[in-house]
mmJSON file of the N, C-alpha and C atoms, coordinates in Angstrom:
{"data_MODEL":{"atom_site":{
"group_PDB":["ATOM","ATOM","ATOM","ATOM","ATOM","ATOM","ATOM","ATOM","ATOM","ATOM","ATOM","ATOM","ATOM","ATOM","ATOM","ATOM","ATOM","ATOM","ATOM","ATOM","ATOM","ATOM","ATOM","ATOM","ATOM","ATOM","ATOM","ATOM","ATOM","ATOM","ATOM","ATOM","ATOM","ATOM","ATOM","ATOM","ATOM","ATOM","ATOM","ATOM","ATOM","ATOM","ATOM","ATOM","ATOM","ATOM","ATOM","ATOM","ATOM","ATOM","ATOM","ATOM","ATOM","ATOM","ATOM","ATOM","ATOM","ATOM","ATOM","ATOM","ATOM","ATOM","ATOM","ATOM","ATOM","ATOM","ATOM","ATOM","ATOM","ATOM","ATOM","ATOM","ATOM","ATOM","ATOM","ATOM","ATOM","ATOM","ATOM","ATOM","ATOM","ATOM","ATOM","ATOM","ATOM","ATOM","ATOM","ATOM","ATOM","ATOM","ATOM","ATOM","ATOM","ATOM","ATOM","ATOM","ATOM","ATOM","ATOM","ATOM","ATOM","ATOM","ATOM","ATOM","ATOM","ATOM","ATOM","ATOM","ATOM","ATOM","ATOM","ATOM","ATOM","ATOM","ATOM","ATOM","ATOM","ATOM","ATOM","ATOM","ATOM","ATOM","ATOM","ATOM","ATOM","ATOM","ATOM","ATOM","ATOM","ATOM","ATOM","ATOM","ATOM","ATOM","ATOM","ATOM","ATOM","ATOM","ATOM","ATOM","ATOM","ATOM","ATOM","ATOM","ATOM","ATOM","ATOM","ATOM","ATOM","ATOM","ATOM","ATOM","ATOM","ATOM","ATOM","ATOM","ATOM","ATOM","ATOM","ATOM","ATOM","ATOM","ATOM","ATOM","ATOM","ATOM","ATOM","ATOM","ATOM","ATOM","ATOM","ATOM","ATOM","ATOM","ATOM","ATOM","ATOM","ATOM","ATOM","ATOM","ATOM","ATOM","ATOM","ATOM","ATOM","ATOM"],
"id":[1,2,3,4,5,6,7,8,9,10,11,12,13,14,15,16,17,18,19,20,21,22,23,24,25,26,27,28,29,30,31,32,33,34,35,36,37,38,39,40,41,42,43,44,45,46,47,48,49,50,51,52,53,54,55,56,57,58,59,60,61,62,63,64,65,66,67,68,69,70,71,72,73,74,75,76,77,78,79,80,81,82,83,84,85,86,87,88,89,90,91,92,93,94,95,96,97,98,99,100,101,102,103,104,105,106,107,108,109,110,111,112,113,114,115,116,117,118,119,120,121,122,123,124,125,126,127,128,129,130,131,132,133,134,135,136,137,138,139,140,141,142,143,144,145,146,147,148,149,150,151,152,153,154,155,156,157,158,159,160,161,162,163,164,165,166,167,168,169,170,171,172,173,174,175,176,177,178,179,180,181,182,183,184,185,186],
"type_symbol":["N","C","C","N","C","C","N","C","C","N","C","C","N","C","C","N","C","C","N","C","C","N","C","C","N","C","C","N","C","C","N","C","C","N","C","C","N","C","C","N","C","C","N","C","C","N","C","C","N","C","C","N","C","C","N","C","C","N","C","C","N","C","C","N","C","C","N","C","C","N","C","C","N","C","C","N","C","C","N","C","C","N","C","C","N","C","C","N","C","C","N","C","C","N","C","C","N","C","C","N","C","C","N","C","C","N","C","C","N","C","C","N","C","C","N","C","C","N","C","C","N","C","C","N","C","C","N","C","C","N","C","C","N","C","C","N","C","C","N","C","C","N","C","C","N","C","C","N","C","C","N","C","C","N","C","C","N","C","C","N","C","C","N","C","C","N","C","C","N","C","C","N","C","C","N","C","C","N","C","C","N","C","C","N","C","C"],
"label_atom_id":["N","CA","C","N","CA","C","N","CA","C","N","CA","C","N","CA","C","N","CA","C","N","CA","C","N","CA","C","N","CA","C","N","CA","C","N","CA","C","N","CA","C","N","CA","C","N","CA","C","N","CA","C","N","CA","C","N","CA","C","N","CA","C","N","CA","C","N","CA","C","N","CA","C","N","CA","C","N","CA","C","N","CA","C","N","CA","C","N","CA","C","N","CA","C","N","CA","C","N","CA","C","N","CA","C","N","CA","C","N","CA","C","N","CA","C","N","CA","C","N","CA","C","N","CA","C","N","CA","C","N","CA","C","N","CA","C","N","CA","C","N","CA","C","N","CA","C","N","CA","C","N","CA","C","N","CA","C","N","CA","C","N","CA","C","N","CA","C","N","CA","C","N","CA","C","N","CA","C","N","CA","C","N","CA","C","N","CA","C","N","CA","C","N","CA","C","N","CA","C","N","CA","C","N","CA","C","N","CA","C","N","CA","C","N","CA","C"],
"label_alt_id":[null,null,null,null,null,null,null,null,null,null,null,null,null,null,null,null,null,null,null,null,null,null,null,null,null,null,null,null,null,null,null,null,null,null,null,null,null,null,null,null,null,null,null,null,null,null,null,null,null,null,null,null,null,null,null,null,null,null,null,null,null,null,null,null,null,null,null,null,null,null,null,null,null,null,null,null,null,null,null,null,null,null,null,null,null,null,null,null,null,null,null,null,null,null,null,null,null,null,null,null,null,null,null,null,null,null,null,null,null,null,null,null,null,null,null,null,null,null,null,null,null,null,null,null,null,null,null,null,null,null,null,null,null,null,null,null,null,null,null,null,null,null,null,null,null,null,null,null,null,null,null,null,null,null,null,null,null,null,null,null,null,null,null,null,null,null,null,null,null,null,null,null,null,null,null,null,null,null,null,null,null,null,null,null,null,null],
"label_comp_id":["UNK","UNK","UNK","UNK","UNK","UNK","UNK","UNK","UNK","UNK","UNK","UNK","UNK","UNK","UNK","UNK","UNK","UNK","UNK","UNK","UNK","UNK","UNK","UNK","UNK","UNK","UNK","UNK","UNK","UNK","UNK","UNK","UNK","UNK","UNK","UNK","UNK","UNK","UNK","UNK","UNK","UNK","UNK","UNK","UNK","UNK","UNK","UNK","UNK","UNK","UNK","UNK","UNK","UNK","UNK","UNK","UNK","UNK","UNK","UNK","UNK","UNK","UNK","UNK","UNK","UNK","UNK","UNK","UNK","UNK","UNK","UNK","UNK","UNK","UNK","UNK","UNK","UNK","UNK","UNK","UNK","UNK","UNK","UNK","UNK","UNK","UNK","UNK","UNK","UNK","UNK","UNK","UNK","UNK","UNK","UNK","UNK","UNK","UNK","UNK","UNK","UNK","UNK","UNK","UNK","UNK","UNK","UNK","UNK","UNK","UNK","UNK","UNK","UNK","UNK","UNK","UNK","UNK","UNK","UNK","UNK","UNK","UNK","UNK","UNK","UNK","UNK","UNK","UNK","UNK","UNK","UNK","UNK","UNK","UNK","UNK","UNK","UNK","UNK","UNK","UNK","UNK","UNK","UNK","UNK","UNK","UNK","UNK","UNK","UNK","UNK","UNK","UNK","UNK","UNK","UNK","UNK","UNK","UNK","UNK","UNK","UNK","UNK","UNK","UNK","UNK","UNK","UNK","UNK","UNK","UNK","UNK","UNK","UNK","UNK","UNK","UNK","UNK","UNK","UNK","UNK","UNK","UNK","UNK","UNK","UNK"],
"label_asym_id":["A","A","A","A","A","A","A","A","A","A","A","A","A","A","A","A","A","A","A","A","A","A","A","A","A","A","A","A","A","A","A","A","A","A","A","A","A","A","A","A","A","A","A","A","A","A","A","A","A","A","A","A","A","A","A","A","A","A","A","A","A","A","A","A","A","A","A","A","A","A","A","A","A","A","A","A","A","A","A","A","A","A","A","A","A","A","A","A","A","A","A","A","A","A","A","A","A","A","A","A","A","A","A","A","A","A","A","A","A","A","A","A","A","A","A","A","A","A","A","A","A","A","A","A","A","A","A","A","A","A","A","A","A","A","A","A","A","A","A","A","A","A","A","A","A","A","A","A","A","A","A","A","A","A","A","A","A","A","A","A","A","A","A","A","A","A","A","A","A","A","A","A","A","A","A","A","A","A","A","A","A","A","A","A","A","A"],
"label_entity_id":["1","1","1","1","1","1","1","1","1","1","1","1","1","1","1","1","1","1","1","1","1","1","1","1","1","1","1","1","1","1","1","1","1","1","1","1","1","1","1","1","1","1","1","1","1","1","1","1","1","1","1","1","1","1","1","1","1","1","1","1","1","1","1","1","1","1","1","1","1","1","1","1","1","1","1","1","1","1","1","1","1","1","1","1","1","1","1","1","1","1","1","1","1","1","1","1","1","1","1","1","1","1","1","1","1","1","1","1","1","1","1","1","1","1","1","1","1","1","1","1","1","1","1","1","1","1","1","1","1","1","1","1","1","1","1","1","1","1","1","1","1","1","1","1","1","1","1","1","1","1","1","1","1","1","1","1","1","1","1","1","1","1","1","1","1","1","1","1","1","1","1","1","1","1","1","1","1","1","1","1","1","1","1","1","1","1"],
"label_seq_id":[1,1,1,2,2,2,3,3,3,4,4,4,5,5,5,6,6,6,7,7,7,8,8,8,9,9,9,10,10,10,11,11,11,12,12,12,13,13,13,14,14,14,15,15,15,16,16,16,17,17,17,18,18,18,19,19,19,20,20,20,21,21,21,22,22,22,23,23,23,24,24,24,25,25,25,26,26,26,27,27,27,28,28,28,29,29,29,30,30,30,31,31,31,32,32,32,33,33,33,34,34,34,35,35,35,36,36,36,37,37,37,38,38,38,39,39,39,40,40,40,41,41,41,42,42,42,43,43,43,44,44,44,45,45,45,46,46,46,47,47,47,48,48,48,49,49,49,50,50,50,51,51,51,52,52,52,53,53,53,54,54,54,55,55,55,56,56,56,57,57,57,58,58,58,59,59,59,60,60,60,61,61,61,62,62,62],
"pdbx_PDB_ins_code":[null,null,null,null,null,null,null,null,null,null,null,null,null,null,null,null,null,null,null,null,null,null,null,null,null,null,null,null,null,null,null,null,null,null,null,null,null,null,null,null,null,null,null,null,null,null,null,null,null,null,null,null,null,null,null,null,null,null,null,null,null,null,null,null,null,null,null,null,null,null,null,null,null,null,null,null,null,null,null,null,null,null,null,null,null,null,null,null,null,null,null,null,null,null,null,null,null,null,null,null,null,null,null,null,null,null,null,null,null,null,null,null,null,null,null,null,null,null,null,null,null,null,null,null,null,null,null,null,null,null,null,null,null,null,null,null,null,null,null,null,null,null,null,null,null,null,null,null,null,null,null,null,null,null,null,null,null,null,null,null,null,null,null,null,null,null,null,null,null,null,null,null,null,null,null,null,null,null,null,null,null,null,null,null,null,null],
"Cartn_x":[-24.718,-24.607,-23.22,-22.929,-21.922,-21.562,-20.053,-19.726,-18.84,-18.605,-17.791,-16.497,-15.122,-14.148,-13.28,-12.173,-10.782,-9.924,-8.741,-7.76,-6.626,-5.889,-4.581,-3.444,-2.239,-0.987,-0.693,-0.099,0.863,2.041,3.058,4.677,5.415,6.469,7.48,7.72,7.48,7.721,6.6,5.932,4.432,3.41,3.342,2.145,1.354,0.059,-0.967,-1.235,-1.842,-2.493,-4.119,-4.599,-5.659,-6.592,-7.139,-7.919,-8.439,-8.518,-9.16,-10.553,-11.255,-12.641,-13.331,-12.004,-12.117,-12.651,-11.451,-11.469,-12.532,-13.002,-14.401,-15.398,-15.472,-16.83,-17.111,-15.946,-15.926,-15.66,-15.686,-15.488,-14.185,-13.127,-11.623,-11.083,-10.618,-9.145,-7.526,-7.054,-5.327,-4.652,-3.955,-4.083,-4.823,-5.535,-6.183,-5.907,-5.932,-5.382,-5.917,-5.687,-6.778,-5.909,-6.655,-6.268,-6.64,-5.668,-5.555,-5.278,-6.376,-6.329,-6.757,-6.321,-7.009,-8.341,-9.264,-10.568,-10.553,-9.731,-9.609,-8.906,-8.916,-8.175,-8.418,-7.742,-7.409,-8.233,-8.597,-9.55,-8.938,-8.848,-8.399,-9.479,-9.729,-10.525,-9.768,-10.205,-9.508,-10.171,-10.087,-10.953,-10.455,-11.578,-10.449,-9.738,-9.421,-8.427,-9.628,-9.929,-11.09,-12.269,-13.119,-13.796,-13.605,-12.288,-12.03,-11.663,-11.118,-10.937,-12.065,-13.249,-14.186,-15.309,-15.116,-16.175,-15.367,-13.917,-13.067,-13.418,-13.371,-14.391,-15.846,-16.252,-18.023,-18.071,-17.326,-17.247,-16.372,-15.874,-15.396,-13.936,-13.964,-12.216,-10.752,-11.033,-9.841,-9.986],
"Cartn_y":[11.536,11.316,10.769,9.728,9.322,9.818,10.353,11.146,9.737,10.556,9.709,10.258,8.428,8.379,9.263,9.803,9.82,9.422,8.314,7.69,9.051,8.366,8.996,8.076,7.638,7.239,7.969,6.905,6.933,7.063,8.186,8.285,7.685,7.116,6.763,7.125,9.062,9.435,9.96,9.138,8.883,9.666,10.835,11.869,11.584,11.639,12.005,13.149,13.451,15.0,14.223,14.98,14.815,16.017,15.267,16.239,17.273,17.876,19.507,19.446,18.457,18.434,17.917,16.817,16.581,16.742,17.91,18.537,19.977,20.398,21.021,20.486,19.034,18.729,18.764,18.334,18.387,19.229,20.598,22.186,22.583,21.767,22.084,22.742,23.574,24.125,23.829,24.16,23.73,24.868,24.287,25.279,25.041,24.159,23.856,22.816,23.709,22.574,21.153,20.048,19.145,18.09,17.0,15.911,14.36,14.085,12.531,11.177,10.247,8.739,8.212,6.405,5.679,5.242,4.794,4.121,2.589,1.553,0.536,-0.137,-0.796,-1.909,-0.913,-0.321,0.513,1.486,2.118,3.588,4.743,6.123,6.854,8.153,8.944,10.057,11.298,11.971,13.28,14.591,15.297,16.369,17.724,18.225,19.829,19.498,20.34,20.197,20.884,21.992,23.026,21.789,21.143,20.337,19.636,18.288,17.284,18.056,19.127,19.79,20.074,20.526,21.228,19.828,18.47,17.568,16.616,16.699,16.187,17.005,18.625,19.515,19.484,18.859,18.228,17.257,16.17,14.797,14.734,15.475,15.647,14.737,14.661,13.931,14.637,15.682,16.709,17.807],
"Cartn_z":[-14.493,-15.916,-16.244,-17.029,-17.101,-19.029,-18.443,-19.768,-20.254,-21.742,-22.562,-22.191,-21.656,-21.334,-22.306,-21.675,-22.037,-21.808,-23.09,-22.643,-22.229,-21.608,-21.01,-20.706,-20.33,-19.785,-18.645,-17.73,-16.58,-17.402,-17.025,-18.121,-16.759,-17.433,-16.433,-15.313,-15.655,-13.83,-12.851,-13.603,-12.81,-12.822,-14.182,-14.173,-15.279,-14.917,-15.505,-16.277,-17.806,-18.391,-18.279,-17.471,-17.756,-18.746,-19.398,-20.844,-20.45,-21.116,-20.718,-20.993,-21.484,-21.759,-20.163,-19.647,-18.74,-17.333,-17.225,-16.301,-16.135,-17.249,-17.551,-17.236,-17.156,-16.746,-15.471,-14.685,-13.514,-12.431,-13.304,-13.075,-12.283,-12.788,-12.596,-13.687,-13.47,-14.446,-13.974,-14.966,-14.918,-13.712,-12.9,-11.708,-10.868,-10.735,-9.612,-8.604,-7.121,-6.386,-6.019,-5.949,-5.756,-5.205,-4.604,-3.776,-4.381,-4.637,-5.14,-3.988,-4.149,-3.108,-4.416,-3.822,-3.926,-3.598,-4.311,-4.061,-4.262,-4.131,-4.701,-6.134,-6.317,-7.179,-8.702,-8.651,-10.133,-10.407,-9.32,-8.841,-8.243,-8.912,-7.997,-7.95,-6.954,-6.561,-6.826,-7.817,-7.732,-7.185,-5.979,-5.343,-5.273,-5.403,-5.679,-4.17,-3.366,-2.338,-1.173,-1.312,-0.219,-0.286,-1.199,-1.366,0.039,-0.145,0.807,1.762,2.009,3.494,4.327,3.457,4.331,4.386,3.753,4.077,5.207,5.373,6.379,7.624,7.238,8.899,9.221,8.402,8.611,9.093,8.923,9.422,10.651,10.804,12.451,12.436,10.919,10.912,11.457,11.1,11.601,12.781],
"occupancy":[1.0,1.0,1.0,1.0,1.0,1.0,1.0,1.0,1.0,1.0,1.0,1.0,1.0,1.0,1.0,1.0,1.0,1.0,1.0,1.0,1.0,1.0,1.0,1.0,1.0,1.0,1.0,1.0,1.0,1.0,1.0,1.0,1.0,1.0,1.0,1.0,1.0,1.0,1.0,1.0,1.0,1.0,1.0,1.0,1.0,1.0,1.0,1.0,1.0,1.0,1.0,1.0,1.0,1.0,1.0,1.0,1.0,1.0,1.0,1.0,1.0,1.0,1.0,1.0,1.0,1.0,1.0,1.0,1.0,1.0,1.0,1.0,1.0,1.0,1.0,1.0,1.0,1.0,1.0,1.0,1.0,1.0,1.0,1.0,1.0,1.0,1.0,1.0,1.0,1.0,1.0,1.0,1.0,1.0,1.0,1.0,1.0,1.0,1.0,1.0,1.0,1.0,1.0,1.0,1.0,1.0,1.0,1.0,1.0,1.0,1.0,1.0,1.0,1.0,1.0,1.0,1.0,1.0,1.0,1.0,1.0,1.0,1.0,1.0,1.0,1.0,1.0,1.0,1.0,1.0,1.0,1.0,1.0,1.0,1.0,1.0,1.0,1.0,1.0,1.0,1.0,1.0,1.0,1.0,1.0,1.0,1.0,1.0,1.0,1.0,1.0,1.0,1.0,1.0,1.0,1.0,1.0,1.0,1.0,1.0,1.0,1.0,1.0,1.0,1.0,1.0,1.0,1.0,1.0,1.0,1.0,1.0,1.0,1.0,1.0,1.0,1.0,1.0,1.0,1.0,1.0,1.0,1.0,1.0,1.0,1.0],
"B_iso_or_equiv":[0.0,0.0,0.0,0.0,0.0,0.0,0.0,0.0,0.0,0.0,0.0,0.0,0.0,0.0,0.0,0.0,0.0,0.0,0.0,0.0,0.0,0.0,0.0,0.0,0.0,0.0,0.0,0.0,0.0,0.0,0.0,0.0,0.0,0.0,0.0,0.0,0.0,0.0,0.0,0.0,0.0,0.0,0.0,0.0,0.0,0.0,0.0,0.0,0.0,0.0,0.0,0.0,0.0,0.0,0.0,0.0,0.0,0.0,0.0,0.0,0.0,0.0,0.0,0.0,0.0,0.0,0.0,0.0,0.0,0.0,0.0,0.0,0.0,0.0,0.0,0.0,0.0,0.0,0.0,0.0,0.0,0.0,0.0,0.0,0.0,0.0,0.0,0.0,0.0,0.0,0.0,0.0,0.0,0.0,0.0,0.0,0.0,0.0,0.0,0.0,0.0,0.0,0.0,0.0,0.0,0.0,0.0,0.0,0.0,0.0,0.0,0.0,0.0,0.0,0.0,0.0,0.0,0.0,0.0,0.0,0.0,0.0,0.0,0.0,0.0,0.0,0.0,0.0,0.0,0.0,0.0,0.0,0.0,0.0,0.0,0.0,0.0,0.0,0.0,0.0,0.0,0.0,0.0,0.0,0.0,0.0,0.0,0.0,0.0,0.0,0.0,0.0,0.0,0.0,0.0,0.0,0.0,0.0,0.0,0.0,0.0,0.0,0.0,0.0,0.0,0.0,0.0,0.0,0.0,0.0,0.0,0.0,0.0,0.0,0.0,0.0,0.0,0.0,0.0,0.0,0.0,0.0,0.0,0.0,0.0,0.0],
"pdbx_formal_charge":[null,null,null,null,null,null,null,null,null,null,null,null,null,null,null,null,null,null,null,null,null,null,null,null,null,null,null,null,null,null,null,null,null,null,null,null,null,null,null,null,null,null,null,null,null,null,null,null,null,null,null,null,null,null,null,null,null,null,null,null,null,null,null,null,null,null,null,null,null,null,null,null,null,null,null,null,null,null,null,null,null,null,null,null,null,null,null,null,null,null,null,null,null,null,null,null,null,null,null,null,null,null,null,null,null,null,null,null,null,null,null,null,null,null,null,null,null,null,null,null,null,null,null,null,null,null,null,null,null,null,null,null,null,null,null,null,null,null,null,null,null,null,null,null,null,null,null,null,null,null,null,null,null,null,null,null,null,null,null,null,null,null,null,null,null,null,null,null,null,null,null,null,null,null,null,null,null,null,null,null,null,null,null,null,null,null],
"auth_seq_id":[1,1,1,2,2,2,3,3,3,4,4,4,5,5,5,6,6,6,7,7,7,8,8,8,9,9,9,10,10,10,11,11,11,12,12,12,13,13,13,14,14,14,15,15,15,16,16,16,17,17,17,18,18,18,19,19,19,20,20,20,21,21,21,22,22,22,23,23,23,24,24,24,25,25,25,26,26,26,27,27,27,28,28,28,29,29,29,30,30,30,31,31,31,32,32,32,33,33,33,34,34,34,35,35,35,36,36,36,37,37,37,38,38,38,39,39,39,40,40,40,41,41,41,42,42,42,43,43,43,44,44,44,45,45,45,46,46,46,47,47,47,48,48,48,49,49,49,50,50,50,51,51,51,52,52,52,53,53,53,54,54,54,55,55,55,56,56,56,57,57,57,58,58,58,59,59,59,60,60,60,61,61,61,62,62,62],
"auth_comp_id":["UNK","UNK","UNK","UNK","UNK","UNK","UNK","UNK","UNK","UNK","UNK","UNK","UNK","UNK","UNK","UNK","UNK","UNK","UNK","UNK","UNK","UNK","UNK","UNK","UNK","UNK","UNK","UNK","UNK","UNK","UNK","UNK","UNK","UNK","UNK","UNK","UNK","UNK","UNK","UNK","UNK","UNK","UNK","UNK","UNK","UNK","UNK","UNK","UNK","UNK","UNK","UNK","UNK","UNK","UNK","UNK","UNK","UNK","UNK","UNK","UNK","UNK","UNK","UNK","UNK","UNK","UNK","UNK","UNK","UNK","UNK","UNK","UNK","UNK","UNK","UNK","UNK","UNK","UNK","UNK","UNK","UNK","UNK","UNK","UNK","UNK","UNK","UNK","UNK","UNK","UNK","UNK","UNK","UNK","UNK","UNK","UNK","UNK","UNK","UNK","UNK","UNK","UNK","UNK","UNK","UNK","UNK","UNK","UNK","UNK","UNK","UNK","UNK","UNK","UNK","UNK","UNK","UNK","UNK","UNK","UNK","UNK","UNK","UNK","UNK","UNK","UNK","UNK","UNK","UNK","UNK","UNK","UNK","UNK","UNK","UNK","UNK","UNK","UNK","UNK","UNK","UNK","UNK","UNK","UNK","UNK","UNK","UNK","UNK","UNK","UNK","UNK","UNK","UNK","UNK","UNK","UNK","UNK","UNK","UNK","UNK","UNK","UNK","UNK","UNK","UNK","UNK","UNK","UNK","UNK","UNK","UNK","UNK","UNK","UNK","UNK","UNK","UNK","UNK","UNK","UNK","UNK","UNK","UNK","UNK","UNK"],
"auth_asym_id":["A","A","A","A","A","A","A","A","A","A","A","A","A","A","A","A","A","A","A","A","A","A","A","A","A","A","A","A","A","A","A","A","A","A","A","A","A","A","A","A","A","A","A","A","A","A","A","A","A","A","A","A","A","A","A","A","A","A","A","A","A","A","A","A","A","A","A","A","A","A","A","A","A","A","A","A","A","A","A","A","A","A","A","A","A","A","A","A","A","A","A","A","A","A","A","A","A","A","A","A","A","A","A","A","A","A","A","A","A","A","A","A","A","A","A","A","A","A","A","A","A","A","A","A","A","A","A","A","A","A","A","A","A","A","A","A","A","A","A","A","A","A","A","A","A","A","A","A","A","A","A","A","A","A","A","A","A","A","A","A","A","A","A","A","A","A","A","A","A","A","A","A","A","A","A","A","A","A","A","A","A","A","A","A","A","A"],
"auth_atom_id":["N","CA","C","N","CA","C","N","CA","C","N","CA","C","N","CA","C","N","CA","C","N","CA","C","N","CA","C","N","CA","C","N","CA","C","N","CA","C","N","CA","C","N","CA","C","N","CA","C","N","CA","C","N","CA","C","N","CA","C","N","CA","C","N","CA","C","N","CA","C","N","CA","C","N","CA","C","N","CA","C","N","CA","C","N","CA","C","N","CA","C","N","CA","C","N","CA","C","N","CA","C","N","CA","C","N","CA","C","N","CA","C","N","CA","C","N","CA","C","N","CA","C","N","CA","C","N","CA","C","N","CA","C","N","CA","C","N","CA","C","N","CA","C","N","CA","C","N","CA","C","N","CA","C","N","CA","C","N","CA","C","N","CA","C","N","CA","C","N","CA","C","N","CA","C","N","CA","C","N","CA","C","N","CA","C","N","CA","C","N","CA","C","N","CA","C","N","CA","C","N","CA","C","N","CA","C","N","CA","C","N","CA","C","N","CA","C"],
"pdbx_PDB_model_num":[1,1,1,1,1,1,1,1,1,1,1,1,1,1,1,1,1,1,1,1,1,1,1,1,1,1,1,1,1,1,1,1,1,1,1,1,1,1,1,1,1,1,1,1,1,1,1,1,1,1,1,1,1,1,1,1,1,1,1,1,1,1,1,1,1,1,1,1,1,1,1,1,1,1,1,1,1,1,1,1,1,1,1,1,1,1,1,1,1,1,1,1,1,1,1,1,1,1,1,1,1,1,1,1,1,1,1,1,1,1,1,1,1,1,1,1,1,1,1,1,1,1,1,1,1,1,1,1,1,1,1,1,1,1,1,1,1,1,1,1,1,1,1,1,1,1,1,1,1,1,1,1,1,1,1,1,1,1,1,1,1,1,1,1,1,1,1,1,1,1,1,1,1,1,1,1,1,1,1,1,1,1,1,1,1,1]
}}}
């Protein structure tokens, strides 16, 4: 299901707030650890952190 966007800014020293409606949908709270990449040309992936660890020990990456 694709939700309705929230704008945000990059600040000078390079952080993101991401919205709290936001991060509810995607069943994060503030405090939560998570892992940021790139996906391409003005894409980034945000994962909780245990998420990308334990599909990196399924895939036999680590």
């Amino acid at each position: 299901m694709i939700r309705e966007p929230a704008e945000t800014t990059v600040s000078e020293a390079g952080t993101v707030e991401i919205p709290l409606g936001v991060l509810a949908e995607a069943g994060l709270s503030p405090g939560a650890d998570i892992v940021v990449y790139s996906d391409g040309d003005g894409r980034l992936v945000i994962r909780r952190k245990d998420d990308a660890i334990r599909d990196l020990l399924e895939n036999g990456a680590l």
